[in-house]
N, C-alpha and C positions, 0 to 999 in steps of 0.2 A: 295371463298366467305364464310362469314358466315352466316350459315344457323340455323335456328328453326325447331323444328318438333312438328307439333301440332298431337295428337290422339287423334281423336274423335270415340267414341263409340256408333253407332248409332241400329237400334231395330234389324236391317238383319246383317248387317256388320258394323265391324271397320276398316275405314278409318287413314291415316296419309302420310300427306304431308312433305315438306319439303321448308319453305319460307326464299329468303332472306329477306334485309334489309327496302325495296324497296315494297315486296308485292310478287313478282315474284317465280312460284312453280318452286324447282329443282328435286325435286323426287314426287312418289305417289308409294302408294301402298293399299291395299284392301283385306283385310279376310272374304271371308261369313260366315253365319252357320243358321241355320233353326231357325225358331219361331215355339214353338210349342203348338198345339190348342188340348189337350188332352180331351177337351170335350165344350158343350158350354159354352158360357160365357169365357171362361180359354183364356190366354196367358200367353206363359212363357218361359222361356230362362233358357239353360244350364249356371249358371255362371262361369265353369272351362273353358269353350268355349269362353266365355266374356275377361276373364283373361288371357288365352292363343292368342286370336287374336289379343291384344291389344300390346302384348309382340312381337310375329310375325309381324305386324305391324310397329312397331316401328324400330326394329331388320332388317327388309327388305329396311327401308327408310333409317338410318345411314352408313346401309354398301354403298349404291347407291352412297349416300354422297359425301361418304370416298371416293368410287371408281374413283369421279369425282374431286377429288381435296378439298371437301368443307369442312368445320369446324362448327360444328353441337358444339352452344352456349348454347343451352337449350334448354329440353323437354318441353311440356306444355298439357294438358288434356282436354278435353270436353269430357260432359254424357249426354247422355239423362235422362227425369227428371220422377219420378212417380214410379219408380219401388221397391220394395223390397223383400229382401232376410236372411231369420234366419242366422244368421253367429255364428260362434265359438269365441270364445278369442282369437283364433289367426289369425283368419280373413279370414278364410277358412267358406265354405258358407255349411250350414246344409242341405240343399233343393233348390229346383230352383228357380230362381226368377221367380216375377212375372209381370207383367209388368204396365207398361199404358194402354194398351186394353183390361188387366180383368177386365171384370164384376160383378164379384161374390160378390162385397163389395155394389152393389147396392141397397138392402136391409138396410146398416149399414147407408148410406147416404143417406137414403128418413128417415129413422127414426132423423137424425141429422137437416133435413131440417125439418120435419115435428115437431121438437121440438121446432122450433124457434132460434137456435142457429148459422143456419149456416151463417146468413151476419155478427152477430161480429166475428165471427170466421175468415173468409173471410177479413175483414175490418185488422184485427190484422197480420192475416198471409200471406197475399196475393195472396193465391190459393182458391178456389173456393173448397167447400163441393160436392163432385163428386166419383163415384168408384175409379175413374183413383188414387185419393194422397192415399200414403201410412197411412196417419191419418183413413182414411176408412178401408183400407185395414186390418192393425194391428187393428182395432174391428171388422173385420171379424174373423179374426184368433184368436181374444179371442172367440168368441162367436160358433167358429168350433172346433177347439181345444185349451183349454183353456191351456193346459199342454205344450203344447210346448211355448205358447204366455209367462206362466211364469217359463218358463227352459232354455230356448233361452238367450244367455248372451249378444248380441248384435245384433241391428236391422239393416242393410244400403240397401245399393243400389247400384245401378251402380258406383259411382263412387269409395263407401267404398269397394267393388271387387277388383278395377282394379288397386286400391290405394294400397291393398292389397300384389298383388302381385307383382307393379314396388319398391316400398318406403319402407323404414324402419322404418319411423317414424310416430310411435303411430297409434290412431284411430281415425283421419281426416276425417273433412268433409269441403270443402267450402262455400262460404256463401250464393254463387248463387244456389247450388243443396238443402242445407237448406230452401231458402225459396221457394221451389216448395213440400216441404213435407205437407203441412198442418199443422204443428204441430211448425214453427217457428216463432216466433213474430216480423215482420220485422222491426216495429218501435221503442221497447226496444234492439233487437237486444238477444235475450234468445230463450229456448224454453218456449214455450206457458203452461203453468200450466193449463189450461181446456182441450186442445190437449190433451195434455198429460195421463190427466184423462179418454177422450172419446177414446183415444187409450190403455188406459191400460196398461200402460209400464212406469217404469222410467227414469228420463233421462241419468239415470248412464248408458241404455243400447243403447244409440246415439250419433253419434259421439260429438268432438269436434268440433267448429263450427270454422273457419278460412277464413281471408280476401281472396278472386281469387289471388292474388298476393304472398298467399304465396308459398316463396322456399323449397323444400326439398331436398330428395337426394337419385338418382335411388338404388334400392337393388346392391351390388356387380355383381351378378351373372348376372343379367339382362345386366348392363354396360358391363360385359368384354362382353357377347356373342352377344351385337350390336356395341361392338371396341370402346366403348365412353369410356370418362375417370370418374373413381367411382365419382368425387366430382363435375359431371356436375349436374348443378340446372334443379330440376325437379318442373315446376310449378304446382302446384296443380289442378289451373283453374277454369272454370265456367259450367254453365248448358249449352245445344246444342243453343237452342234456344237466350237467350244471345251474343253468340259467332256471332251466325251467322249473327245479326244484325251490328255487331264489324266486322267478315270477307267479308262484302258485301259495306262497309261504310256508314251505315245507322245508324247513330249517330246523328248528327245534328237537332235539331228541322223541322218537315214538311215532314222527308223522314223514311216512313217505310221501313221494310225486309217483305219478303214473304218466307219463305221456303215451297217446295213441297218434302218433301220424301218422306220415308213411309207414315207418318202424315203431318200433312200440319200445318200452324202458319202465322198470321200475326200481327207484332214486332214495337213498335216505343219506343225510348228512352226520358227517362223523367230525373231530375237530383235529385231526391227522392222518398223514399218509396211513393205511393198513392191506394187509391181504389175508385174505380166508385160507383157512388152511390146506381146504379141497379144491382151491385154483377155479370155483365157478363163478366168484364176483369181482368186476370189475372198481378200480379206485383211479376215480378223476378227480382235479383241481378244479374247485371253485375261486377261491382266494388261497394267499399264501396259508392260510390257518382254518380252511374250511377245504372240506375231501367229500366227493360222496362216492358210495358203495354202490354198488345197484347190477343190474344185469340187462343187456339190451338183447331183442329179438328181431330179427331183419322182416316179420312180416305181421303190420298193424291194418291202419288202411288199403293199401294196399291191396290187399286179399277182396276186399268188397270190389275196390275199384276195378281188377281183375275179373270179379263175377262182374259185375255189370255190361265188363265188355263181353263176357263170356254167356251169359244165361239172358241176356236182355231180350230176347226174340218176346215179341209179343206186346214191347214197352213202345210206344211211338216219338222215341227220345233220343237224338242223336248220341253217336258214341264221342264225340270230341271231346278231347281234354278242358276243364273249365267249369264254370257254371251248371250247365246243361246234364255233364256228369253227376256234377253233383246232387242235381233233381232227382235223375235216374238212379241213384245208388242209394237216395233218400227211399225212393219208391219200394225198392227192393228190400232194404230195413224194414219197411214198413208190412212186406208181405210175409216177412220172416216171422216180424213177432207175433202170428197167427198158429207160428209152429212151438208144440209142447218145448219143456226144457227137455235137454238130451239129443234132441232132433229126433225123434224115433228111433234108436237104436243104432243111427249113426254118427260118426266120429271122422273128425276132419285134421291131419294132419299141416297144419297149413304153409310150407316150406317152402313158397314157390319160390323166395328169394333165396336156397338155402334157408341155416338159422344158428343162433349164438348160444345164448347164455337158456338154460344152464351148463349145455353138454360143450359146445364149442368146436365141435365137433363138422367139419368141415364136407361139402358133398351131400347135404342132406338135400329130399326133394320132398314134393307134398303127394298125398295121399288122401283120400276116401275111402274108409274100411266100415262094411255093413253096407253098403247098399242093397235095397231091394228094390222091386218094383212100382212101391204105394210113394217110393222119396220122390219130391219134386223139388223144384228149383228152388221154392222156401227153403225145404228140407238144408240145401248145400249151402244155402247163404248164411239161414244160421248153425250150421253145423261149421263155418268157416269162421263165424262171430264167436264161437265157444272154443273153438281148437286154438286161437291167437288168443284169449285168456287164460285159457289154461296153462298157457305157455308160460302166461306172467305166473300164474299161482305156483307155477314150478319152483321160479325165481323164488316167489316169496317164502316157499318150502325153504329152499336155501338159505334166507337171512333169519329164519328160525333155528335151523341147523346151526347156526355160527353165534345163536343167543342173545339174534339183534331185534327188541321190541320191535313191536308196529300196533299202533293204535288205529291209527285213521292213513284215506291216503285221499290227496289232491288231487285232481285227473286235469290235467291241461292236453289239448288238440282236438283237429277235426274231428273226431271221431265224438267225443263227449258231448257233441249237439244229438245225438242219436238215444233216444232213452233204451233203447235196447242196449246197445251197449253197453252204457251203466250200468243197466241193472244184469246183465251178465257178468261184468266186471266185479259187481260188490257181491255178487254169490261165487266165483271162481275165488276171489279171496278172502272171501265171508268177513271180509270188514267194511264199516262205513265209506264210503265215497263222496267226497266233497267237491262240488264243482266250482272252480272261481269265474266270477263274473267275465271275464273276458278272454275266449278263448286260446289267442296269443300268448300264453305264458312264457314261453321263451323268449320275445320280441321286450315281455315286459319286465323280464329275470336281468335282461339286460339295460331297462333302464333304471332300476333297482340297482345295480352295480355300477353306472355311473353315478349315482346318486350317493353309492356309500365312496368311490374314487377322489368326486368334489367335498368331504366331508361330511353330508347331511345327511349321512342314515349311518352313522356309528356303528351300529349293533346292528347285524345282518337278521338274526331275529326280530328285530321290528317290523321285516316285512310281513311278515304272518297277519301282523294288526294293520297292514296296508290293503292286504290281498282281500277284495270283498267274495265273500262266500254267498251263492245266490240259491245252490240246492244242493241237498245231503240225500243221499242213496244207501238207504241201512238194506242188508242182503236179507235175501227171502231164507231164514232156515231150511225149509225143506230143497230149495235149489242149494244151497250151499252144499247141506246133505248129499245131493247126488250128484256134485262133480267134485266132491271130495273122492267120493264113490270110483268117476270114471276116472281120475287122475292118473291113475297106476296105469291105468292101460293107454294114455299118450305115452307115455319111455315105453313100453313092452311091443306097442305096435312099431315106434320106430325104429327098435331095435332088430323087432323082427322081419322090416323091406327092408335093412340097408343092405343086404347081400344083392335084395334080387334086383334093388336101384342101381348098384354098381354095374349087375349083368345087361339091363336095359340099356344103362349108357353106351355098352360095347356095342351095342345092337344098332342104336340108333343112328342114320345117317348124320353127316356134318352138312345142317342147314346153309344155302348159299346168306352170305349178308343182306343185312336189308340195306341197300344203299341210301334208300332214304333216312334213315338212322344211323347210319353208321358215320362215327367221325372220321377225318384223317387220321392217319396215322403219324406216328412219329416220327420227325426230321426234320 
């Protein structure tokens, strides 16, 4: 058969499958590697680690392939979006990246908001003035160290990494991870000249901006040591988010994506650039002629995996990243769904990473409001499972608010192997939930778009009738009922700690690093 491999490069691990014609996964494969929190506010990623599991990755799906008879037609990419990293001229990265869930740029973006500037900005670029985009980030870095921000000969991210190390050609960027920078004007299609300026940098040191579509061509070395032949097309690709609305088949007018990873997102496809008028929905590229809306939340999985390191006492399950986690987080879901909906009367802010859309609003922390003495460790896990949907229903308020249907929505990620979740998910948005068969939807959004690149899927809506749908999750009325109910009170409660979150901050000592996590710095 002929098969596609899409690598997608997500915040914990790089994934990469292997699809045919049809939709249908013939391989998988999965690389971990740590996040690392060297102090607060901070995330950050080893990008040799990014660049190496990507390669391994890839390298572990084609031999599977091969092994199995199949003929691997073309590579294809997805990134997660937000992150950046100082890089050299030759694409080798100067310092670690940083991510979507640093915070440190929050200061650069209440000044940018507080100037009046950030909804044209927002309206041009179609990301939201927030820590998480690299447009903040790079005026943080001027404003910390000036001297690297002008010695630094080129600025990327995830994808100008990973591009890096598969491709030979030039300093690429596609058009979908472009416009999640802040800094690209989606409706001229350039970069942004105010960006630019409020970032500090010229555009001589960002990439080339190129259609999802375009082909390039794996490195030599990469090719011979996953057996592929050097002149197989390697698609450049799109951002995760994008993707996944593509590998779930939620293209069509009416039908959003849900993704639960790490982070969480909720996705509908529009068929041009737009922005909402209240500056709370984000507009990314899929294709040149395909846009989606949607709004992302920095805290999905996550949050469980958190409890599990946190509330696990009792479980005889180590805490390691991997596997083993995921037993024990499975466990803990499972003790959850013994607790009523509501959790008892308590409410779970869950902002451990900060959090985005809808407020965007920079500096937020998480919260437990209602505790009493009868809540136990169920109580917190699902009261953490409801406060990260809620978050999405928020979202979904919003694309109500802007008069954008929603019939059904597609859920791809970890998290939707959990029937709890689900069914929390389709009562926070009291709509149907749809799971596709395989829970990769990004890895497979991506090989869906090299499939439309090499000509054979024309019409992007045909992946709908690709995407096999294995269970549908219609919401309980009476739960829908009562987190419609508690909704108002997520915005009232966070509105009403962010004062005395601010005062804590002042309070709180500056943690020494954790040396074992923490990267080098830059130089």
């Amino acid at each position: 058969m002929d098969v596609v491999i899409g690598v997608d490069t997500g915040t914990t691990a790089t994934k990469a499958i292997a699809a045919g014609p049809t939709g249908e996964v013939r391989a998988m494969a999965s690389v971990h590697y740590p996040l690392s929190v060297p102090g607060p506010g901070q995330a950050e990623l080893d990008p040799a680690k990014l660049r190496d599991a990507a390669i391994e990755a890839l390298t572990t799906v084609a031999k599977e392939s091969q092994e199995r008879g199949d003929r691997v037609i073309a590579v294809s990419l997805s990134a997660f979006l937000h992150a950046l990293v100082p890089m050299n001229a030759d694409g080798t990265a100067r310092g670690p990246l940083i991510t979507w869930a640093d915070n440190r740029a929050a200061g650069q973006s209440e000044r940018i908001v507080a100037s009046g500037r950030a909804k044209d900005l927002q309206a041009r670029t179609g990301t939201p003035v927030h820590p998480m985009s690299p447009l903040t980030k790079l005026a943080w870095w001027g404003a910390t160290d000036p001297a690297v921000l002008r010695d630094t000969p080129r600025w990327g991210g995830v994808k100008e990494i990973v591009l890096a190390g598969l491709a030979d050609e030039g300093f690429l960027l596609d058009l979908s991870v472009a416009s999640g920078t802040g800094m690209y004007d989606i409706h001229q299609r350039r970069w942004d000249p105010e960006a630019l300026e409020l970032a500090g940098i010229p555009e001589s040191r960002l990439a080339e901006v190129v259609p999802t579509t375009r082909q390039l061509r794996l490195k030599r070395e990469v090719a011979v040591a996953a057996g592929l032949p050097p002149e197989l097309p390697l698609i450049i690709g799109a951002a995760d988010g994008p993707l996944a609305n593509l590998g779930v088949g939620a293209t069509p007018v009416g039908v959003a994506a849900v993704s639960l990873g790490t982070s969480g997102a909720l996705r509908t496809v529009v068929h041009g650039p737009t922005a909402d008028k209240a500056g709370r929905l984000f507009c990314y590229a899929l294709t040149e002629d395909r846009w989606v809306v949607g709004g992302a939340i920095n805290n999905a999985g996550s949050v469980v995996r958190w409890a599990g390191q946190t509330f696990a006492g009792g479980f005889d399950r180590p805490t390691a990243e991997g596997e083993d986690a995921d037993v024990r987080d499975a466990a803990l879901l499972t003790e959850a769904a013994g607790v009523a909906p509501g959790s008892e009367g308590l409410l779970c802010l869950p902002y451990l990473l900060g959090e985005r859309a809808p407020w965007w609003r920079g500096g937020m922390r998480g919260a437990y409001i209602g505790l009493r003495r009868e809540h136990g460790r169920a109580h917190l896990v699902r009261a953490a499972v409801e406060g990260v949907c809620q978050q999405l229903a928020l979202v979904r308020d919003t694309f109500a608010d802007e008069g954008i249907a929603m019939t059904e929505v597609r859920a791809t990620g970890g998290a939707v192997a959990s029937e709890l979740w689900v069914g929390i998910l389709a009562a926070a948005l009291d709509l149907p939930v749809a799971i596709a068969d395989t829970p990769e939807g990004t890895a497979l959004g991506a090989c869906l778009l090299a499939r439309h690149a090499l000509g054979e899927l024309p019409d992007l809506d045909e992946a709908a009738a690709l995407v096999a749908i294995t269970e549908h999750e219609r919401p309980d009325p009476k739960n829908a009922d009562l987190y419609r109910r508690m909704r108002p009170l997520v915005e009232q409660s966070a509105l009403a700690v962010t004062d005395v979150l601010k005062e804590l901050d002042k309070l709180a000592p500056e943690p020494l690093p954790d040396t074992e996590k923490a990267l080098p710095g830059v130089g």
